[in-house]
C-alpha positions as a printed NumPy array, in Angstrom:
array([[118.031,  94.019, 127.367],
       [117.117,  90.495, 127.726],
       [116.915,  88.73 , 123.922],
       [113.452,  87.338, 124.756],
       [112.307,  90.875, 125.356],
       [114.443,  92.157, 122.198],
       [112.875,  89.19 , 120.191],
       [109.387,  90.695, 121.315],
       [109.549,  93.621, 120.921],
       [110.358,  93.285, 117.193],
       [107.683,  90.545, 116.446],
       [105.209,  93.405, 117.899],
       [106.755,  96.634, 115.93 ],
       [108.323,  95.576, 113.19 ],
       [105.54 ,  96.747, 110.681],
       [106.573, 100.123, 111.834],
       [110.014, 100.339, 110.634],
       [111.821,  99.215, 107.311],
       [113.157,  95.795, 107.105],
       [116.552,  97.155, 106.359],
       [116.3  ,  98.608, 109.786],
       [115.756,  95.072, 112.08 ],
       [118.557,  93.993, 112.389],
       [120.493,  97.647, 113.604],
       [117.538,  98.156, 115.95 ],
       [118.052,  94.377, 117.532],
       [121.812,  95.065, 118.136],
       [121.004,  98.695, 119.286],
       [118.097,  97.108, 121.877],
       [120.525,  94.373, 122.994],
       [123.061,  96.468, 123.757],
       [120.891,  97.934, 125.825],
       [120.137,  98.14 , 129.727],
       [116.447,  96.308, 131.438],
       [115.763, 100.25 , 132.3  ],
       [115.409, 101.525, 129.117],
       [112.673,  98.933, 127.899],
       [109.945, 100.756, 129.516],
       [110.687, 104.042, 127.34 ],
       [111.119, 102.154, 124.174],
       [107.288, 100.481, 124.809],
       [105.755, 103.706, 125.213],
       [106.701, 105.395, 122.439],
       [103.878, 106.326, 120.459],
       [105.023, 104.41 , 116.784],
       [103.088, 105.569, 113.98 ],
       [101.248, 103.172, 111.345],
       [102.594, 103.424, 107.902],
       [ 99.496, 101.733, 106.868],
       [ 96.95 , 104.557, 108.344],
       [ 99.301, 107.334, 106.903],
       [ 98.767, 106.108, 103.836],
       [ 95.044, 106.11 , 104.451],
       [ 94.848, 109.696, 105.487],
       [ 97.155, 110.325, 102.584],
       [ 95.225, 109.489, 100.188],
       [ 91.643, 110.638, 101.965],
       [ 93.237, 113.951, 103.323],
       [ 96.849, 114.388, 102.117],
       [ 96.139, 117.67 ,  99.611],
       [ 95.568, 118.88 , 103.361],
       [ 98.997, 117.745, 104.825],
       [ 96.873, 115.804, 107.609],
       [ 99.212, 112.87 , 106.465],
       [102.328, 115.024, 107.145],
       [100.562, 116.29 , 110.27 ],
       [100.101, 112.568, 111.531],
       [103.628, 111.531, 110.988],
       [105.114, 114.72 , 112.955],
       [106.012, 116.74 , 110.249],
       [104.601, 120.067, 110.801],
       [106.563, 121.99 , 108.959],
       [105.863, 120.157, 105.791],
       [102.462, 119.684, 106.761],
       [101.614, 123.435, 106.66 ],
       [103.476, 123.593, 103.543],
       [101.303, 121.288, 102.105],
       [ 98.395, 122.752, 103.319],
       [ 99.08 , 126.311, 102.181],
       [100.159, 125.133,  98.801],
       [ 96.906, 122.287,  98.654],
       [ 99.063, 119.976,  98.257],
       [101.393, 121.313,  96.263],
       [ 98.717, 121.76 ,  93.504],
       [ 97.855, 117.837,  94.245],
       [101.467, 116.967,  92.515],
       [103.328, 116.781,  96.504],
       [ 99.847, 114.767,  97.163],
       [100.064, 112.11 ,  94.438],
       [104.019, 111.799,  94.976],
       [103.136, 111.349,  98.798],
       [101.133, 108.024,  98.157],
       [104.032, 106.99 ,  96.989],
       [106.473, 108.004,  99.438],
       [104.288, 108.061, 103.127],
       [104.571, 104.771, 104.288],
       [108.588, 104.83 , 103.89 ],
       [108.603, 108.266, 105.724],
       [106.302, 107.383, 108.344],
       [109.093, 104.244, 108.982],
       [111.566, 106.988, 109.154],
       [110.074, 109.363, 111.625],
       [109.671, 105.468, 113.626],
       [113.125, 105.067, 113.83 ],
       [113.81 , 108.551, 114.751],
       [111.717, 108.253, 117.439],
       [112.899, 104.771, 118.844],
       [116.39 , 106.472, 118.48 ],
       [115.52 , 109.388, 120.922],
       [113.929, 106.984, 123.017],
       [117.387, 104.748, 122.878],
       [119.327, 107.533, 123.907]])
């Protein structure tokens, strides 16, 4: 991809993924051919800062693992309500760094 585009593109997203992760993702996207920058637009990124939101409104429901993607643990989290609010607490903690995560996992399927 072009580095104007590259450049862009992470001046737009970057609040989705760690800071670690910028300059891996800029390579990666570089690296990259023109027809592959339509997929990585329109990829649905989630924002850490509204998981962390419905974490702490409606996490002891798993709705934050829900929003992310993670279904599994979201039902688990829901069954157990929250792990008896301990998995909820320890999730306001810990969302916004997963929700970056599940990002990158999905720019990396979208990469490839």
């Amino acid at each position: 991809m072009d580095a104007q585009k590259v450049d862009m593109f992470i001046v737009a997203n970057a609040r989705y993924f760690k800071p670690t992760m910028i300059t891996s993702i800029r390579e990666k996207l570089l690296s990259l051919d023109d027809s592959k920058g339509g997929a990585i637009q329109s990829v649905g990124y989630k924002d850490p800062t509204t998981a962390l939101i419905v974490s702490i409104l409606l996490g002891y429901l798993g709705i934050d693992r829900f929003y992310i993607g993670n279904t599994v643990l979201g039902l688990l989290k829901l069954l157990t309500c929250g792990g008896a609010s301990v998995w909820t607490i320890v999730d306001w903690f810990l969302i916004m760094d997963s929700t970056r995560d599940r990002n990158a996992e999905l720019l990396a399927a979208a990469i490839n």
